[in-house]
KOLTORZA-423922 format. One record per atom (N, C-alpha, C, O, CB): x negated, z, y; residue in three letters. Coordinates in steps of 0.001 Angstrom, whole numbers, padded with zeros to 6 digits, always signed. Atoms other than C-alpha are relative to their C-alpha. Last residue first. Glycine has a CB too. Layout:
REM residues N
XZYALA ...
This chain:
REM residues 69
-001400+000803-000063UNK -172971-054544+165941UNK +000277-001292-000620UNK +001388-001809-000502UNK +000307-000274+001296UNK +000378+001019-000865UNK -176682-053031+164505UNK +001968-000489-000433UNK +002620-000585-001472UNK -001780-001212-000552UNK -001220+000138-000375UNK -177100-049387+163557UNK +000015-001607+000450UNK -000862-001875+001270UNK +000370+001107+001110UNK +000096+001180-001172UNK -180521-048702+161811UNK +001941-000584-000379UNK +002605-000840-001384UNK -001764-001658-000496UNK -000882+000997+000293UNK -180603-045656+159693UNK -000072-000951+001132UNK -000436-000571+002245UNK +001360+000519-000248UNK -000855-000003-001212UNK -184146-044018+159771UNK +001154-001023-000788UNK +000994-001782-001744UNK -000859-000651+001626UNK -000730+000892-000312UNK -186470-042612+156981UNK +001219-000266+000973UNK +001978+000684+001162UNK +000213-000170-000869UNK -001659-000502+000734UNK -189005-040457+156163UNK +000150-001398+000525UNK -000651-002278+000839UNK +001306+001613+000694UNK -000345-000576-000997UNK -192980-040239+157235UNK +001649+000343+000058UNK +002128+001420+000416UNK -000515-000805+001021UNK -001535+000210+000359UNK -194861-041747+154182UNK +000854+001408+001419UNK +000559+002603+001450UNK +000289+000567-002334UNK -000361-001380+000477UNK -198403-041682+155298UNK +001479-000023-000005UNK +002026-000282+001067UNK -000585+001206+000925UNK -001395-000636-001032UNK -200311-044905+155244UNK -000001+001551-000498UNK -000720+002226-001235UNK +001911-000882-000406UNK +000309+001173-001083UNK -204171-046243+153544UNK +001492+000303+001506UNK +001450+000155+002727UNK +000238-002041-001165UNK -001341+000892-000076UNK -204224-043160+151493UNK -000279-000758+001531UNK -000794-000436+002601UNK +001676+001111-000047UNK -000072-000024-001096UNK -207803-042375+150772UNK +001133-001123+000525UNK +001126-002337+000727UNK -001296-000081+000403UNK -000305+001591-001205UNK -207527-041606+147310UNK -000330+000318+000975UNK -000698+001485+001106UNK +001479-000670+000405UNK -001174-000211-000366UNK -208996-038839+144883UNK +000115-001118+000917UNK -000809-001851+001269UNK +000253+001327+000491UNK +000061-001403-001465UNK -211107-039523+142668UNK +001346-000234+000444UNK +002353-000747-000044UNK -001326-000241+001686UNK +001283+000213-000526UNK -211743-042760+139881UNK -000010+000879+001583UNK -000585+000574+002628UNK -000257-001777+000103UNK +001394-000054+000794UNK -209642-040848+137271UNK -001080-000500+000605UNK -002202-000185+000207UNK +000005-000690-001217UNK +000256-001253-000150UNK -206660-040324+140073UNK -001639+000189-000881UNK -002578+000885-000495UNK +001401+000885-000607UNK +000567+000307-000828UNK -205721-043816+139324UNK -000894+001023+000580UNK -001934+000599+001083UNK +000759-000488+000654UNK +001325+001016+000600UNK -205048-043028+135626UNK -000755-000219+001599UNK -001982-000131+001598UNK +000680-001958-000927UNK +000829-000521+000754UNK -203027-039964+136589UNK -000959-000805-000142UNK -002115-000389-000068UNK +000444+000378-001031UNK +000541-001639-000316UNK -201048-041284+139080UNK -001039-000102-000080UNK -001873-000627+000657UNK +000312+001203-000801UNK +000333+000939-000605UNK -199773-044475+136877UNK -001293+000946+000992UNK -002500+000937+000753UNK +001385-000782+000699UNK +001044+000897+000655UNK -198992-042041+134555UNK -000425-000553+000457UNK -001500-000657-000135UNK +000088-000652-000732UNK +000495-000934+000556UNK -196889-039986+136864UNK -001485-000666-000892UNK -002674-000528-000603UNK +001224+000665-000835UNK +000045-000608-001108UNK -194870-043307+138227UNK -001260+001177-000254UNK -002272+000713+000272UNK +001504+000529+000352UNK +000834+000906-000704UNK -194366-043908+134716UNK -000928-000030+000998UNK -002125-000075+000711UNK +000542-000603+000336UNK +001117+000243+000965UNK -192710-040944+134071UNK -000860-001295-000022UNK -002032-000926+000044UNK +000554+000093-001257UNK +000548-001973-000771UNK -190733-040591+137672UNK -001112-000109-001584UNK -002311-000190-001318UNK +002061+002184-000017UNK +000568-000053-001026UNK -189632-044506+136360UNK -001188+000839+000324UNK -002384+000550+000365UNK +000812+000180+000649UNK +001097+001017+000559UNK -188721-043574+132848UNK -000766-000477+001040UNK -001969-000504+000783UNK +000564-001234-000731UNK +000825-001268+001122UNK -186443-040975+134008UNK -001233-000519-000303UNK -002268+000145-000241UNK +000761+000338-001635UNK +000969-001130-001095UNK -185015-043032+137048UNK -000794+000656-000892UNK -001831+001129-000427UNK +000885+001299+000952UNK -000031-001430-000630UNK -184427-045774+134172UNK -000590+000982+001101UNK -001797+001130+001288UNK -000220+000519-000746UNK -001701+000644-000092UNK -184836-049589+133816UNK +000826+001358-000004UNK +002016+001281+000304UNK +000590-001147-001601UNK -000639-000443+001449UNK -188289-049115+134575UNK +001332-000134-000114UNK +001955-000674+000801UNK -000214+001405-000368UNK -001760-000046+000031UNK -190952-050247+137146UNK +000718+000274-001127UNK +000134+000132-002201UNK +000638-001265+000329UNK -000084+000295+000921UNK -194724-049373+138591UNK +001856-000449+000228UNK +002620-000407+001193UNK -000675+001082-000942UNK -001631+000950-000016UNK -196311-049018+141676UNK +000065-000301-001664UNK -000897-000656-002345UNK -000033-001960+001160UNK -001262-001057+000663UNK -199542-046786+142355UNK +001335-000903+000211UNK +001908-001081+001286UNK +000214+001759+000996UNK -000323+000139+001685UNK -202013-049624+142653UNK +001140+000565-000344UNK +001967+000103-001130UNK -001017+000671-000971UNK -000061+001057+000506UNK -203078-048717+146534UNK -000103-000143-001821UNK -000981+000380-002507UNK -000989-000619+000766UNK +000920-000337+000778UNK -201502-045692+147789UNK -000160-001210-001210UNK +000596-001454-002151UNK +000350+001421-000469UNK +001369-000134-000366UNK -200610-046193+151105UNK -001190+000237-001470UNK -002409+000385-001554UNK +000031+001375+001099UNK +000810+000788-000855UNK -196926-045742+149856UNK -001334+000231+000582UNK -001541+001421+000820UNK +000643-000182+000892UNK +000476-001263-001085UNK -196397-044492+146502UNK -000634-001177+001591UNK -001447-002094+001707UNK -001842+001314-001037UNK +001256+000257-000480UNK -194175-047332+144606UNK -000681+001298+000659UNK +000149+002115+001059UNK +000116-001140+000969UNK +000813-000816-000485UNK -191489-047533+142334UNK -001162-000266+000675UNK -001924-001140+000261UNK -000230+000617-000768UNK +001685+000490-000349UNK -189295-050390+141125UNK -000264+000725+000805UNK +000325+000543+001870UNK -000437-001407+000550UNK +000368-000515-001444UNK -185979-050034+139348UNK -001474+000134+000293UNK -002350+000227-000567UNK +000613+001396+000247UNK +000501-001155+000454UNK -184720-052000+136867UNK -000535+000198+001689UNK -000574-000394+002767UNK -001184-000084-001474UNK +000197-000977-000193UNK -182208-054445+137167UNK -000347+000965-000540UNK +000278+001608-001384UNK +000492+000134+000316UNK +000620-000303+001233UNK -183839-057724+136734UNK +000876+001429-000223UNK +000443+001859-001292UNK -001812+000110+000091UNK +000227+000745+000391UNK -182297-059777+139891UNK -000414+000686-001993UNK -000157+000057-003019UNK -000927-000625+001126UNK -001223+000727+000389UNK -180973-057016+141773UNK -000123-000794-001522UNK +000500-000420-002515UNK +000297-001096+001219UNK -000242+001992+000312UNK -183843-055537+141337UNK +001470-000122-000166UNK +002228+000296-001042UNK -000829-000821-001777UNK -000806+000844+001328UNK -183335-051455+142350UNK -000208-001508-000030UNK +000358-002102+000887UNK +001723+000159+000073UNK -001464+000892-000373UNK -185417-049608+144994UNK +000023-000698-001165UNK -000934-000966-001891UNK +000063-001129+001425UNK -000725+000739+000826UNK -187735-046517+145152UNK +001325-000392+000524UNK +002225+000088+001213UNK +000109+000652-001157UNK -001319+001299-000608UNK -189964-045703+147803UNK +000045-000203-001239UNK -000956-000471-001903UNK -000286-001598+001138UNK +000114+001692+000244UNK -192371-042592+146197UNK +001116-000452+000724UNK +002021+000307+001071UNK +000111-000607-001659UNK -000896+000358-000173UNK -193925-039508+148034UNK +000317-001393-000622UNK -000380-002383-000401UNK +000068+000192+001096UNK -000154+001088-000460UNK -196529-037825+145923UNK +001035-000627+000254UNK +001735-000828-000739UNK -000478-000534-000476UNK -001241+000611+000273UNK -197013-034217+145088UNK -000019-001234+001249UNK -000242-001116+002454UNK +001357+001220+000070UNK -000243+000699-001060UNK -200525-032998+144213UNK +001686+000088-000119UNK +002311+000609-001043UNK -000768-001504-000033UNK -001148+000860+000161UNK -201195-029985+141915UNK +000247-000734+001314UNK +000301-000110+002373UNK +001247+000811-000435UNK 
């Protein structure tokens, strides 16, 4: 069992929400649910996963707040 970090953020414009794994090229999908997302997301995975395993291009490291006056 892997576990993969995703960035998710909301469309203003459409709103659904839009998934990605970073470094991991293809893995991005979108849904108009977190539920449907994280399933998606999963599927998306899986199919990429059928030609091996990746060689993630980044490594998801966390996140900072940025303060600006």
């Amino acid at each position: 069992m892997k576990i993969y970090t995703a960035i998710i953020e909301k469309c203003h414009d459409t709103g659904l929400y839009v998934g990605f794994i970073p470094g991991f090229k293809g893995a991005h999908t979108q849904a108009a649910s977190l539920d449907e997302l994280n399933k998606n997301l999963r599927e998306v995975i899986e199919m990429l996963l059928e030609d091996g395993e990746p060689i993630l291009d980044t490594e998801f490291i966390g996140t900072q707040n940025v303060v600006v006056a």
